[in-house]
C-alpha positions as CSV (number, residue, x, y, z in Angstrom):
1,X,-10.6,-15.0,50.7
2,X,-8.1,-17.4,51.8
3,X,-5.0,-17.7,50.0
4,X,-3.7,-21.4,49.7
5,X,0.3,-22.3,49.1
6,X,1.0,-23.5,45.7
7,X,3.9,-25.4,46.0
8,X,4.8,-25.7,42.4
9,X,3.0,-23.7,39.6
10,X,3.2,-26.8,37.5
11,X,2.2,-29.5,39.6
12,X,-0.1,-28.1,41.9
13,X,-2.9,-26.2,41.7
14,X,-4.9,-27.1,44.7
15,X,-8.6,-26.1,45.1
16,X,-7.5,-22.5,44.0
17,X,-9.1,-21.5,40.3
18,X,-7.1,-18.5,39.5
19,X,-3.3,-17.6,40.2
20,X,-2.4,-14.2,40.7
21,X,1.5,-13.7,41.4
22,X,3.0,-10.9,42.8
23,X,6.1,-11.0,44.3
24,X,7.7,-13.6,43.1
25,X,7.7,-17.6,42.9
26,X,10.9,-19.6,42.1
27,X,11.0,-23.5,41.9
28,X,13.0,-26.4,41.2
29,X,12.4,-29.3,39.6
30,X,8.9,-29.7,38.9
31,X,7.2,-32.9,40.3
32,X,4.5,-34.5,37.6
33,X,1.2,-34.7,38.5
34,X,-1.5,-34.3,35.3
35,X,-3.9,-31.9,36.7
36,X,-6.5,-29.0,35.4
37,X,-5.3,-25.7,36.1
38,X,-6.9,-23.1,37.2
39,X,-8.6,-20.5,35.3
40,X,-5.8,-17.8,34.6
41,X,-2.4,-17.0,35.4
42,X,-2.1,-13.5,36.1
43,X,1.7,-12.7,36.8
44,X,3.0,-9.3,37.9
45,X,6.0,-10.3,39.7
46,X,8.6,-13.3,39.1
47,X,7.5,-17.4,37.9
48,X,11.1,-19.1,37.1
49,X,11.9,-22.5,37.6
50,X,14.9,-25.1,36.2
51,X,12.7,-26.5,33.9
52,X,10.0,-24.0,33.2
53,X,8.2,-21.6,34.3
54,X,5.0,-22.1,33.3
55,X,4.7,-25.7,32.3
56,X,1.5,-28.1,31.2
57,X,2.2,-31.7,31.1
58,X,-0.3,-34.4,28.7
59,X,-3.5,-33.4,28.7
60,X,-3.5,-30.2,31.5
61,X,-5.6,-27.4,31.0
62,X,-6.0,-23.6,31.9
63,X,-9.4,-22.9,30.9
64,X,-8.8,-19.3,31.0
65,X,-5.6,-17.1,30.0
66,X,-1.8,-17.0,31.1
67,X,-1.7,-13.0,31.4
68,X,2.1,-11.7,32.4
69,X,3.6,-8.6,33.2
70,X,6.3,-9.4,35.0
71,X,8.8,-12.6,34.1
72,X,8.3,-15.8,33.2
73,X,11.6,-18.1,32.5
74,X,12.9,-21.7,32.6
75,X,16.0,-23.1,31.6
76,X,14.2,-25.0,29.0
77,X,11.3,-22.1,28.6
78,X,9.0,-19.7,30.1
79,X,5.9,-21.6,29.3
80,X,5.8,-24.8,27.7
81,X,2.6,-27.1,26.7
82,X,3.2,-30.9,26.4
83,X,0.1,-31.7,24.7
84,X,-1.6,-29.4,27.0
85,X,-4.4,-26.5,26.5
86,X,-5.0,-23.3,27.0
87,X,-8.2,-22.0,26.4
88,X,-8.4,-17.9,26.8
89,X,-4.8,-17.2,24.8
90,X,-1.3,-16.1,26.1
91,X,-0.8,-12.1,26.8
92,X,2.8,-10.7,27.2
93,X,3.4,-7.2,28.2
94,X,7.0,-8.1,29.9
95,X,9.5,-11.3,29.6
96,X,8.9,-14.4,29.1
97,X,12.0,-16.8,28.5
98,X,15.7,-16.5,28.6
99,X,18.0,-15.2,26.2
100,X,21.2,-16.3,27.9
101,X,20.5,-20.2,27.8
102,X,21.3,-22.5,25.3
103,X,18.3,-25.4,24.2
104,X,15.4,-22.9,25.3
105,X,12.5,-21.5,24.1
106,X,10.3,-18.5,25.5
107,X,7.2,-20.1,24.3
108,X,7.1,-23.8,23.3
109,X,3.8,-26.3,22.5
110,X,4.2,-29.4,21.6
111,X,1.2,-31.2,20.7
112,X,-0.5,-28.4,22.6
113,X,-3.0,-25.6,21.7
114,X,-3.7,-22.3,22.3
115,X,-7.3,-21.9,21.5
116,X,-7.3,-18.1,21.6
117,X,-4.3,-15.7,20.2
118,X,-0.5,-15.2,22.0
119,X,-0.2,-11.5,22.1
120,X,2.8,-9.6,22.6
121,X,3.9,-6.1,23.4
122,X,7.0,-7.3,25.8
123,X,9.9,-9.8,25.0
124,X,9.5,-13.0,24.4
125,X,13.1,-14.6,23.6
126,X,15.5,-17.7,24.0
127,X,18.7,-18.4,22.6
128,X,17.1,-21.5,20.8
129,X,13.5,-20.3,19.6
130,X,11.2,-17.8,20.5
131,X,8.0,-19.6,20.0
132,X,7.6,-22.9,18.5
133,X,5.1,-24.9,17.5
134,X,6.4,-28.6,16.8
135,X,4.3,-32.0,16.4
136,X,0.5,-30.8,15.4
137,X,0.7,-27.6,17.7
138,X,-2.2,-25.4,16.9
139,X,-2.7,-21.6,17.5
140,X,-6.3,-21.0,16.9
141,X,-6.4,-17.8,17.2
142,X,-3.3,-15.5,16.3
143,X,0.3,-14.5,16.6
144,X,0.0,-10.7,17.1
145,X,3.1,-8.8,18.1
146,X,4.0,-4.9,18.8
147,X,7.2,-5.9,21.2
148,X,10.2,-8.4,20.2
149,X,10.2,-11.6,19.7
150,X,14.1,-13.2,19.4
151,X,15.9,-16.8,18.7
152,X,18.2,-18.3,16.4
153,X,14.9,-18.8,14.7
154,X,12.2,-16.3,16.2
155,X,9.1,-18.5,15.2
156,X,9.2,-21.5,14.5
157,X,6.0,-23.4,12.8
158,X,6.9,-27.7,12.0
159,X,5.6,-31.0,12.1
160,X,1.8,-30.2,11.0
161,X,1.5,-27.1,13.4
162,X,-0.6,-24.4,13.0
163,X,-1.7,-20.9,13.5
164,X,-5.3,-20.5,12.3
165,X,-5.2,-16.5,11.7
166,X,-2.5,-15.0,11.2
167,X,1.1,-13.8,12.5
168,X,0.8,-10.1,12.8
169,X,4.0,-8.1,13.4
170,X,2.6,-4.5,13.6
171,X,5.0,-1.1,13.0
172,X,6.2,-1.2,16.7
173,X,7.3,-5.0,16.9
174,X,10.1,-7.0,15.9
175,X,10.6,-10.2,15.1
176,X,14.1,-11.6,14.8
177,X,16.2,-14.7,14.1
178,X,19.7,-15.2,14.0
179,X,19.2,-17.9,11.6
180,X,15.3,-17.3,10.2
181,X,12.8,-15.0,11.7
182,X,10.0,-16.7,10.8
């Protein structure tokens, strides 16, 4: 199997199907191309960029999962969906976002959908919002946690979002808000 280059993990996916990271991959500012994704992201090591990490711009899709163990972080979030998709859920066991800057977000769709669940046994935080879900987001799966999820507001559910399920915060997980938790 031949490796290719991806030059940045949200422009470019290349003739790859599935990214598995792990070292570590660190961008700038992303360039914006509207392309499919591949299958899953699979991240053991580092994914930051200025922007985001992990970011799906109008009408982009993974058709599988995002699966991390390692980091994921942006100045603006860890993973964001612009009216994007991801079909096979979200799966944290680590970090995704970043605590320390203002106007983020660890996990943030807007107009996007997950069409499986976001599970969480890591941290996902920002200093903004943990994981929103703003102009007719939907989560069709659910919000399951047993780590921490942190913000000013911890979730945050607006503008005809949805989760389909349920938001389950089992007896080892925490979810916090300065302002609201959920």
């Amino acid at each position: 199997h031949r490796k290719r280059c991806v030059d940045r993990i949200f422009a470019r996916f290349m003739d790859q199907r599935k990214i598995c990271n792990e070292p570590s991959v660190t961008r700038g500012q992303p360039t914006n191309k509207n392309v499919d994704g591949p299958n899953s992201i699979n991240n053991s090591g580092t994914i930051s960029a200025n922007v985001a990490g992990i970011w799906l711009n109008t009408n982009s899709l993974i058709s599988g999962s995002v699966n991390n163990n390692g980091t994921i972080s942006g100045n603006l979030a860890g993973i964001a969906l612009l009216g994007s998709t991801i079909t096979g859920g979200i799966t944290n066991t680590s970090n995704i976002g970043n605590p320390v800057t203002s106007g983020s977000m660890g996990i943030g769709l807007y107009g996007g959908s997950v069409t499986g669940s976001i599970t969480n046994s890591g941290t996902i935080s920002s200093n903004v919002v943990g994981i929103t879900l703003d102009t007719a987001s939907t989560i069709s799966g659910s919000i399951t946690n047993d780590g921490t999820i942190f913000g000013n507001t911890a979730v945050d559910i607006r503008r005809g979002s949805s989760v389909t399920n349920s938001i389950a915060n089992n007896a080892a997980g925490t979810i916090t808000g300065s302002s609201a938790a959920i």
